[in-house]
KOLKOLTOR-469987 format. One record per residue (C-alpha): residue number from 1; x negated, z, y negated. Coordinates in Angstrom, 3 decimals, padded with zeros to 6 digits. Layout:
BEGIN
kemar:c1:c3:c2
NUM:X:Z:Y $
...
// end
This chain:
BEGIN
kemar:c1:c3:c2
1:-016.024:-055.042:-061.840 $
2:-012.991:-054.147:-059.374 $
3:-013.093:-055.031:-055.843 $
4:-010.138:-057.262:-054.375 $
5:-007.670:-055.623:-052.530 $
6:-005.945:-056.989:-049.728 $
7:-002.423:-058.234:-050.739 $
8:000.172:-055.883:-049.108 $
9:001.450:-057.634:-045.533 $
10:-001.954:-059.684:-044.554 $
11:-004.334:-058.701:-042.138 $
12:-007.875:-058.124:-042.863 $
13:-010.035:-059.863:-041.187 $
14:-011.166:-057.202:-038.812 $
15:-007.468:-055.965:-037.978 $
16:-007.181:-059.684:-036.768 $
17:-010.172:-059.680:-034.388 $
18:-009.360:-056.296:-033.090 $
19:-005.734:-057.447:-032.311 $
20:-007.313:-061.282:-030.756 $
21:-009.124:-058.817:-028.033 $
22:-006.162:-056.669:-026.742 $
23:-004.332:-060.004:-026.040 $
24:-007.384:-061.363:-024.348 $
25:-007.358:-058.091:-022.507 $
26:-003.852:-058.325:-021.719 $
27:-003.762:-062.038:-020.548 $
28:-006.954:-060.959:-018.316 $
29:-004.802:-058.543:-016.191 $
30:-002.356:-061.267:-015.454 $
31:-004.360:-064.243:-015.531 $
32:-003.537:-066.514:-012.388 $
33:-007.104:-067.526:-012.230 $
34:-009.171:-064.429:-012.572 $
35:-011.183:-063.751:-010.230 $
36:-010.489:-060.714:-007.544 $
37:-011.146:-059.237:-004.744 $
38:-009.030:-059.139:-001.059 $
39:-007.580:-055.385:-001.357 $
40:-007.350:-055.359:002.766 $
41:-010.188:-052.827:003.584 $
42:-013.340:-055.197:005.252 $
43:-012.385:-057.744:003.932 $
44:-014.892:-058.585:001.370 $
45:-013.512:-062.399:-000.455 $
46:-013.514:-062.805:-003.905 $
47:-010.696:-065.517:-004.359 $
48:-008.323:-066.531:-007.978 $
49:-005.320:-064.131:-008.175 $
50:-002.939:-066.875:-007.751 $
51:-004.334:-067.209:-004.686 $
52:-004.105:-063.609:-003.193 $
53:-000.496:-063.889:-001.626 $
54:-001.230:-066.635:000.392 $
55:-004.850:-065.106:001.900 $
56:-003.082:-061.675:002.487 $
57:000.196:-063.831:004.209 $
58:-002.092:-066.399:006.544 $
59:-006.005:-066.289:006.109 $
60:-007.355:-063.025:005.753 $
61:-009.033:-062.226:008.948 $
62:-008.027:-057.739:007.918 $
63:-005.130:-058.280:007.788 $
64:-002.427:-056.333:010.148 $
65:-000.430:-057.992:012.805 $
66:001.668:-056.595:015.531 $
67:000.293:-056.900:019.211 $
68:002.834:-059.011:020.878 $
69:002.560:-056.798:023.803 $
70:002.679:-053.072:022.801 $
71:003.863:-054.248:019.208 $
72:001.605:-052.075:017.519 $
73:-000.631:-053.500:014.340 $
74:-003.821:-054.546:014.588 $
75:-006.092:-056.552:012.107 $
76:-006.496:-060.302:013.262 $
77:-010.098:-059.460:013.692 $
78:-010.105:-057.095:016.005 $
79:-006.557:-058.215:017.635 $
80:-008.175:-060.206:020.119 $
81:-010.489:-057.815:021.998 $
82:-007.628:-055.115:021.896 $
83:-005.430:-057.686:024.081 $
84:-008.603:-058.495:026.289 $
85:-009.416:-055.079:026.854 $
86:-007.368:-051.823:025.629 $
87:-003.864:-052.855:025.044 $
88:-001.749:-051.187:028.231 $
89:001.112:-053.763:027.957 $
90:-001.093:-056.498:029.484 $
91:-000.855:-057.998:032.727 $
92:-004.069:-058.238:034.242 $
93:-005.064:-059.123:037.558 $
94:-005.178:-056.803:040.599 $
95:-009.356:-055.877:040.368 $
96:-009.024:-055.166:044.563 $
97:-007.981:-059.384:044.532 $
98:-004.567:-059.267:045.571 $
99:-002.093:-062.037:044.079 $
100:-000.477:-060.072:041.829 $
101:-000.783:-059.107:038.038 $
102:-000.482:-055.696:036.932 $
103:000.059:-054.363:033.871 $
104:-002.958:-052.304:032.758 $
105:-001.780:-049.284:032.734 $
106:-000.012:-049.336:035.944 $
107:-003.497:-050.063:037.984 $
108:-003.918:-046.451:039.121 $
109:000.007:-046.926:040.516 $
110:-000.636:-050.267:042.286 $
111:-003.841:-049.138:043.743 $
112:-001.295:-046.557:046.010 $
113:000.142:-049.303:047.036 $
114:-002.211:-052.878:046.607 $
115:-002.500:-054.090:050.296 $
116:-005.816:-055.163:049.598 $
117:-007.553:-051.828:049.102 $
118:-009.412:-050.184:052.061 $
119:-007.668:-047.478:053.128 $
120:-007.915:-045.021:056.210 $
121:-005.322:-044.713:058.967 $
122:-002.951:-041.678:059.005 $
123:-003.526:-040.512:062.001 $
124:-007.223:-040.106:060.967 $
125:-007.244:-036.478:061.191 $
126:-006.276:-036.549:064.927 $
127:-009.418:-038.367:065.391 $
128:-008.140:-041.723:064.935 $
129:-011.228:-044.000:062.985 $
130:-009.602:-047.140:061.768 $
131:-010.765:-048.064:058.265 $
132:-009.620:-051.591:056.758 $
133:-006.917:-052.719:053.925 $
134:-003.501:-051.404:053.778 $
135:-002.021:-054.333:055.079 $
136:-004.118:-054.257:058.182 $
137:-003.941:-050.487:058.488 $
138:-000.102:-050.453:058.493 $
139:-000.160:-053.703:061.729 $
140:-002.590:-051.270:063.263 $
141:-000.089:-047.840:062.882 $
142:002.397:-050.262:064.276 $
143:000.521:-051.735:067.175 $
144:-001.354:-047.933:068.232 $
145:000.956:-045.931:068.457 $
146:000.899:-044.898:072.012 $
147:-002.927:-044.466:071.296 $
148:-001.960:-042.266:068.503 $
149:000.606:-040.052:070.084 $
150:-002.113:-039.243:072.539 $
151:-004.892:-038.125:069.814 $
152:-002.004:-036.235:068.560 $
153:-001.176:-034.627:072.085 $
154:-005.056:-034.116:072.010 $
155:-005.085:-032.454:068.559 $
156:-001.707:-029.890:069.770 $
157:-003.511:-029.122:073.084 $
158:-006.814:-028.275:070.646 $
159:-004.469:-026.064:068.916 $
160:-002.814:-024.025:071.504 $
161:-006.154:-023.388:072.708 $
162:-007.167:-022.336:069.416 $
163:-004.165:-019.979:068.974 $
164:-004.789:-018.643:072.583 $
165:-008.270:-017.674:071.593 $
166:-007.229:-016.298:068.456 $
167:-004.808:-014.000:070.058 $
168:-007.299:-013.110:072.248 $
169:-009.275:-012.359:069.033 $
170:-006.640:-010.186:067.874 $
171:-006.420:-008.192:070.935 $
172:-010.294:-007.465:070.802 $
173:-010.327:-006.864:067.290 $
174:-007.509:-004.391:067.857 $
175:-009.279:-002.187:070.465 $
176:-012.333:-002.434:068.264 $
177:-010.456:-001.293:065.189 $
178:-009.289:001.469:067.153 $
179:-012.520:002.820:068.400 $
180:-013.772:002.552:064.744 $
181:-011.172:004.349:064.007 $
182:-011.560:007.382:066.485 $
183:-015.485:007.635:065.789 $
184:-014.260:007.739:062.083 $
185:-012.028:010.609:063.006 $
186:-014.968:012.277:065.050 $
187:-016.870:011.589:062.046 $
188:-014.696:013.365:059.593 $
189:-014.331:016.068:062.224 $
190:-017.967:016.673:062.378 $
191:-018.388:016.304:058.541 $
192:-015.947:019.225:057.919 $
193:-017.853:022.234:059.205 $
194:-021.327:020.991:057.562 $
195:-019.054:020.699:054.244 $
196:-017.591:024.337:054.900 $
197:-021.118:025.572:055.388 $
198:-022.316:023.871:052.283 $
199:-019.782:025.842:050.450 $
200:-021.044:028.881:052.419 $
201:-024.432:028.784:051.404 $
202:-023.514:027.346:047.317 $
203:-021.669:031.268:047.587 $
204:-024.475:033.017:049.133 $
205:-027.506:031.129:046.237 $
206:-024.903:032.332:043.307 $
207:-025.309:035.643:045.071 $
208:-028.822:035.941:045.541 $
209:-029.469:034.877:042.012 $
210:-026.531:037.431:040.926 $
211:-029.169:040.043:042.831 $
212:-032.293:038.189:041.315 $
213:-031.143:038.717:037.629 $
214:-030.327:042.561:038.817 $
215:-033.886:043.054:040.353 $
216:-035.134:041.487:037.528 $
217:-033.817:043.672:035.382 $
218:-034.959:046.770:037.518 $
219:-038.501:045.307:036.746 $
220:-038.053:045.451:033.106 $
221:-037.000:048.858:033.693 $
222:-040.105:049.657:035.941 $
223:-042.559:048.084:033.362 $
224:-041.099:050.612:030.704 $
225:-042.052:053.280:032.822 $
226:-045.551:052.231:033.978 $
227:-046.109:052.179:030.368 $
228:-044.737:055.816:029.705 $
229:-047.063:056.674:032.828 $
230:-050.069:055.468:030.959 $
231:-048.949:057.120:028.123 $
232:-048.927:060.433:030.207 $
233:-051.918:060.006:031.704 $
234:-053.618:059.032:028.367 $
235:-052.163:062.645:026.691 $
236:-053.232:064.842:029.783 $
237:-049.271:065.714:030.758 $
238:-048.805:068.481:032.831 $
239:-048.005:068.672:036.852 $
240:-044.382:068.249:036.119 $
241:-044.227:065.259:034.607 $
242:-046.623:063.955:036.276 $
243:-044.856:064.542:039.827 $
244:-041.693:062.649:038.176 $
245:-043.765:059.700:037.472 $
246:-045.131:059.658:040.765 $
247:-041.982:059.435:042.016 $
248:-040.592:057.003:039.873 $
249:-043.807:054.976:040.976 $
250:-042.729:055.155:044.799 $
251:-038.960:054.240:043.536 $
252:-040.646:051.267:042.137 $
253:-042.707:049.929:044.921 $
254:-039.297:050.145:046.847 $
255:-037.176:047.701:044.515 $
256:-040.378:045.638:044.871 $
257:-040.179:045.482:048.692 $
258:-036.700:044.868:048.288 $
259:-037.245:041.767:046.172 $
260:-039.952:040.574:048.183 $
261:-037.104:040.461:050.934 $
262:-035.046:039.150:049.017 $
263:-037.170:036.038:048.083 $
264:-037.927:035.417:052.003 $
265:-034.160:035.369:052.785 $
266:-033.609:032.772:049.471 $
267:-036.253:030.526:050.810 $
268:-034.540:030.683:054.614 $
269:-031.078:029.833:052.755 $
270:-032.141:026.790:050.568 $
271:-033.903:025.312:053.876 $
272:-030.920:025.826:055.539 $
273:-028.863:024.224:052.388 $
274:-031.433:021.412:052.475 $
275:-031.105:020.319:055.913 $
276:-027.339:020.547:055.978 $
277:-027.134:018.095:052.851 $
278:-029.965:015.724:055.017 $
279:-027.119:015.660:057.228 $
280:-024.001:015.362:055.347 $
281:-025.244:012.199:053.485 $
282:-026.164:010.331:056.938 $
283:-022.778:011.103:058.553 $
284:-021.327:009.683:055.064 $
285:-023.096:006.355:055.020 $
286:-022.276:006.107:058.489 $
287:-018.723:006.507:057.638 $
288:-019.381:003.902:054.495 $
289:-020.610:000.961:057.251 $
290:-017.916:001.756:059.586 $
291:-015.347:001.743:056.845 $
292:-017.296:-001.570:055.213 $
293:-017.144:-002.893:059.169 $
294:-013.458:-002.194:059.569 $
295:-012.856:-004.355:056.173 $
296:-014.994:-007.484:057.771 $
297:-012.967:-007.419:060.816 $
298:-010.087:-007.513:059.412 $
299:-010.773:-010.413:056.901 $
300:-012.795:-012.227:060.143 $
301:-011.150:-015.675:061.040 $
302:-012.189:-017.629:063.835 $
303:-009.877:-021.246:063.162 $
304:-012.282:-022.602:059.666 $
305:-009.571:-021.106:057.333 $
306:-010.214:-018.337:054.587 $
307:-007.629:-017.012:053.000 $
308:-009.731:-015.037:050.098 $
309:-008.059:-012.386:048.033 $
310:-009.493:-011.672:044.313 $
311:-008.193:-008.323:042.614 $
312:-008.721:-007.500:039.407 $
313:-009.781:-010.585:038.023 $
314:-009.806:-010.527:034.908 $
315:-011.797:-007.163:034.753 $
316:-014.377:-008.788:037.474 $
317:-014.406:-011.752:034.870 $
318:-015.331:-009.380:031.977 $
319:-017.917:-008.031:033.718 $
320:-019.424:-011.396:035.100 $
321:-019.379:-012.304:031.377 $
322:-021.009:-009.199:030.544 $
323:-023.888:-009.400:033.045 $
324:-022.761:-006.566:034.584 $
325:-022.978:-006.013:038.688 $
326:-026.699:-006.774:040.769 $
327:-025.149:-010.902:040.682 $
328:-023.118:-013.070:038.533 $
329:-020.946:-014.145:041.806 $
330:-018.436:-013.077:044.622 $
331:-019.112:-013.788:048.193 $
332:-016.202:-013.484:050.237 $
333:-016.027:-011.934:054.391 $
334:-017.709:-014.713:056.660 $
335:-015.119:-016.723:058.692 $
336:-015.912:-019.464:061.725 $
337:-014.935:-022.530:063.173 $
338:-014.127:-020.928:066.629 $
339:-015.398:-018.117:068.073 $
340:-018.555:-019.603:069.161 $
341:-018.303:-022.005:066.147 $
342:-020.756:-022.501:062.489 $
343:-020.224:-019.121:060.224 $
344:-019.623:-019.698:056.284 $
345:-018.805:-018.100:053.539 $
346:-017.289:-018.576:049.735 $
347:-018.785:-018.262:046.738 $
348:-016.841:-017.502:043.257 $
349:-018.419:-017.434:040.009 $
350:-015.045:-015.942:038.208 $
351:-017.069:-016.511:034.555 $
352:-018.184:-020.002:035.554 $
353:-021.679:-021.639:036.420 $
354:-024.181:-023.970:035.138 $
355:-022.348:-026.535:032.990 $
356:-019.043:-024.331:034.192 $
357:-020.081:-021.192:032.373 $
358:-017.748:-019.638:030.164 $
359:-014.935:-022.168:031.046 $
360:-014.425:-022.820:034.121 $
361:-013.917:-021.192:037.682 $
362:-016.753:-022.300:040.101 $
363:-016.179:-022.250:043.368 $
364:-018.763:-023.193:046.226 $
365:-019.442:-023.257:050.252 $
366:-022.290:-021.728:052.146 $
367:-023.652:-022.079:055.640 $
368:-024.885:-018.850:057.036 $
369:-027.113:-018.782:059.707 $
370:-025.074:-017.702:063.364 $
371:-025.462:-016.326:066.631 $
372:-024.627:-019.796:068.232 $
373:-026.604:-022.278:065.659 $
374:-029.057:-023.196:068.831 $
375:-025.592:-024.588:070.452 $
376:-023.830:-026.397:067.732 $
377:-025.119:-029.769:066.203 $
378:-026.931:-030.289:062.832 $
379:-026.342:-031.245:060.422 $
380:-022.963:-029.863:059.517 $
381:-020.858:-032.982:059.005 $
382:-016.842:-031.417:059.060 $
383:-015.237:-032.000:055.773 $
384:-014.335:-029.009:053.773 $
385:-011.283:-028.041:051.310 $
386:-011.510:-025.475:048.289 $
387:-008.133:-024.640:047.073 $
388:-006.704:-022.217:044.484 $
389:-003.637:-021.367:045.566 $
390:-000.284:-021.335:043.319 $
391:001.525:-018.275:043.461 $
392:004.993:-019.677:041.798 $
393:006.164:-020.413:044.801 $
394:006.107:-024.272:043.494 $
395:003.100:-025.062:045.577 $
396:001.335:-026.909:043.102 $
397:-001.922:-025.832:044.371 $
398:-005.662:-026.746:043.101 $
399:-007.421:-028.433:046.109 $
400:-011.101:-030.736:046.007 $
401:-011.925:-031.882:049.219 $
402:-015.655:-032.924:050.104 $
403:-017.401:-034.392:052.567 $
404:-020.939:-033.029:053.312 $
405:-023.832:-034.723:052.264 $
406:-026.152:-035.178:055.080 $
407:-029.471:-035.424:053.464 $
408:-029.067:-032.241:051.734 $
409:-030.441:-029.283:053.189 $
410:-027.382:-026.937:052.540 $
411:-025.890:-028.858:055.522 $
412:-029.026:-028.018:057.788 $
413:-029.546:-025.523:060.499 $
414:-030.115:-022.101:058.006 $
415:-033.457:-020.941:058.502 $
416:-032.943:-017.735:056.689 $
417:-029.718:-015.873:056.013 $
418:-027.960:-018.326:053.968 $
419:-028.656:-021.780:052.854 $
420:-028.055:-022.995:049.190 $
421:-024.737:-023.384:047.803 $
422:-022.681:-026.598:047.285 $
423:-019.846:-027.073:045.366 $
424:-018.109:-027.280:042.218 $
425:-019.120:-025.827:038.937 $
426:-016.482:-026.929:036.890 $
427:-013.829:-026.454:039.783 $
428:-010.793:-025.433:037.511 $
429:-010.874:-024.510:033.772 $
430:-009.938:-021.354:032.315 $
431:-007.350:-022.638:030.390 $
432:-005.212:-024.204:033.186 $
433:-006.326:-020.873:035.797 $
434:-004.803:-018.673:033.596 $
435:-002.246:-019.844:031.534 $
436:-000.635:-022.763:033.423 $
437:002.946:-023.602:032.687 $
438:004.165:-024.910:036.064 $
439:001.917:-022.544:038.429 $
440:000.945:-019.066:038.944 $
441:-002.785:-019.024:039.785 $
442:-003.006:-015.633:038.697 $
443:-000.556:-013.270:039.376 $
444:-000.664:-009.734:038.883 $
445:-004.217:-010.158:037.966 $
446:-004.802:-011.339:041.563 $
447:-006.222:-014.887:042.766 $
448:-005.710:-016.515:045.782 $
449:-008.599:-018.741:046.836 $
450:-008.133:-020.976:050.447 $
451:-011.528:-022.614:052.088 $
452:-010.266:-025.080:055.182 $
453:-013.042:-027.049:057.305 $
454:-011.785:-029.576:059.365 $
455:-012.172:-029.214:062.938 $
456:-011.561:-032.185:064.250 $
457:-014.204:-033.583:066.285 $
458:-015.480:-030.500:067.522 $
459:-015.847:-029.088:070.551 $
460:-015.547:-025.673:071.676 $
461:-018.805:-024.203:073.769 $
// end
């Protein structure tokens, strides 16, 4: 029996199903009231597509809106605590309680300027102790003036002594120089003659051991014939020969004396050479501390200012780096506060220290223990500078200023040599030391460093 075969133009009844699911399929993917999902990311609503527009326009809490301040977008969520707490554009008010409002990030400007922030008067470093708000500091300026002009008459009178002494410095350190300089000349005199004589008695060893190698070969020579002698003896050789060998015995026990003399006179010459060289290498470290004390004076200041000079910094760097050198860090010449003032000194760790190391310059202060400590009052309490100095010619110098702590032992009467260090680890960065822009902090691979205590306050003994 033959099956039925669809008439030509109809669908079967699968064909029909299969085509009823593609239009469902199709009508899905525009369907008005399918449900979806918010595409703004965190937002997590499931809501009918005919509805989308109008959550993404006016109800979805993601979505972005600009900041009516700095006009950049922001989700509505988050909107709020960027206006309350990060967005610049926002006036906020002064924090010191002054009647104005600031814009946030012009805070650090107004504080320059807020009259309600405690500020010190100018003439402070004259000696001059007012402390209160701007406002009250400027009526004060205005009102003690003739009080100021005299701290400042004070201060100048300070400083000519100061100068006075310095020159006075000078002039010693001068005459000094020069008598270092004339025992360094009697030195080099005196080391002259010993060197001569050195060279003297090198020419006279190379000659005795010229002789030495001679005589020893004379020896070689004698052995030889001691053996033909025994040889002689041994084969009964007549009087003739035998009278040669005597003689050539007697020859020998002549080049033997002559050795023997010959060793006696080496002995004398290497003493000789020996004490000589004792006394060339004391006259040379003598020369070594007076040059080393000649550099000292000349780098000594007397006013609290250090003017320290670095050269070849980068290679001193290297080897810092390296571990090369007895110490990791540069001390520089001691300076004072006056003559009869506390002595200090600078510390440089070129490669960086503790949480500095490998990137930054450290820089730090030590108190050294002085001939006049028993005088001067403890602890030290003078504020203290630490500059790196621009060599551009801009002046836009590197400079920390510190105040001492008091409770901290580096700031106590030094009980040994030096006390512990204070200062800054992380001082100044590689990066900006050595390739700034707008400065020259090193120049001809040379660094500048500047320590300044201030003096005011003090009194000279």
């Amino acid at each position: 029996m033959n099956k039925a075969q669809p008439v030509v133009g109809e669908l079967s009844p699968r064909q029909d199903i299969s085509s009823a699911d593609q239009g469902q399929q199709d009508h899905l993917k525009i369907c008005q009231y399918e449900s979806v999902q918010c595409p703004n990311s965190g937002c997590s609503e499931t809501l009918f597509r005919k509805d989308v527009g109008d959550h993404l326009d006016s109800q979805c809490r993601y979505r972005l809106e600009p900041c009516p301040y700095c006009r950049k977008h922001y989700a509505v969520i988050h909107l709020m605590d960027h206006r309350n707490s990060t967005c610049l554009e926002v006036k906020v008010p002064c924090p010191n309680n002054c009647d104005q409002m600031i814009k946030r990030h012009e805070l650090k400007e107004h504080y320059l300027e807020c009259p309600e922030v405690e500020t010190d008067c100018m003439y402070k470093k004259y000696g001059c102790s007012f402390r209160q708000k701007r406002v009250k500091v400027q009526a004060h300026e205005d009102a003690a003036l003739n009080d100021h002009l005299v701290l400042v008459l004070e201060s100048n009178t300070k400083l000519e002594k100061q100068i006075d002494d310095l020159q006075h410095s000078l002039v010693l350190k001068h005459h000094e120089f020069q008598e270092r300089t004339s025992l360094a000349g009697s030195l080099e005199n005196q080391v002259k003659p010993l060197v001569q004589e050195m060279t003297r008695c090198d020419n006279m060893i190379g000659t005795v051991q010229r002789s030495l190698e001679e005589q020893k070969d004379r020896v070689d020579s004698v052995q030889l014939q001691l053996q033909q002698l025994t040889r002689a003896f041994s084969q009964d050789l007549g009087c003739t020969e035998l009278a040669q060998l005597r003689g050539s015995l007697d020859s020998l026990k002549q080049q033997v004396s002559a050795i023997e003399g010959l060793k006696e006179r080496l002995v004398m010459l290497e003493d000789n050479y020996m004490r000589h060289s004792r006394l060339l290498n004391i006259h040379v470290d003598q020369f070594q501390r007076n040059e080393e004390r000649f550099r000292e004076l000349e780098s000594t200041s007397y006013n609290g200012k250090l003017i320290w000079k670095i050269r070849d910094y980068q290679k001193k760097k290297e080897a810092a780096a390296a571990g090369e050198g007895r110490s990791p860090f540069m001390l520089s010449a001691p300076f004072y506060t006056s003559r009869s003032g506390y002595k200090l000194r600078a510390r440089a760790y070129l490669n960086g220290d503790g949480s500095g190391r490998g990137t930054h310059l450290s820089l730090y202060i030590v108190l050294m223990r002085g001939d006049f400590d028993s005088l001067l009052p403890w602890p030290f309490q003078q504020p203290v500078s630490l500059t790196v100095l621009d060599q551009s010619g801009a002046r836009k110098d590197v400079t920390i200023v510190f105040k001492p702590d008091l409770a901290s032992s580096s700031f106590h009467r030094p009980v040994s040599d030096m006390n512990v260090a204070t200062g800054f680890p992380c001082f100044i960065s590689h990066a900006e030391l050595e390739s700034a822009n707008d400065a020259a902090f090193v120049k001809d691979d040379t660094l500048f460093i500047k320590v300044k205590v201030d003096t005011t306050g003090l009194e000279d003994l």
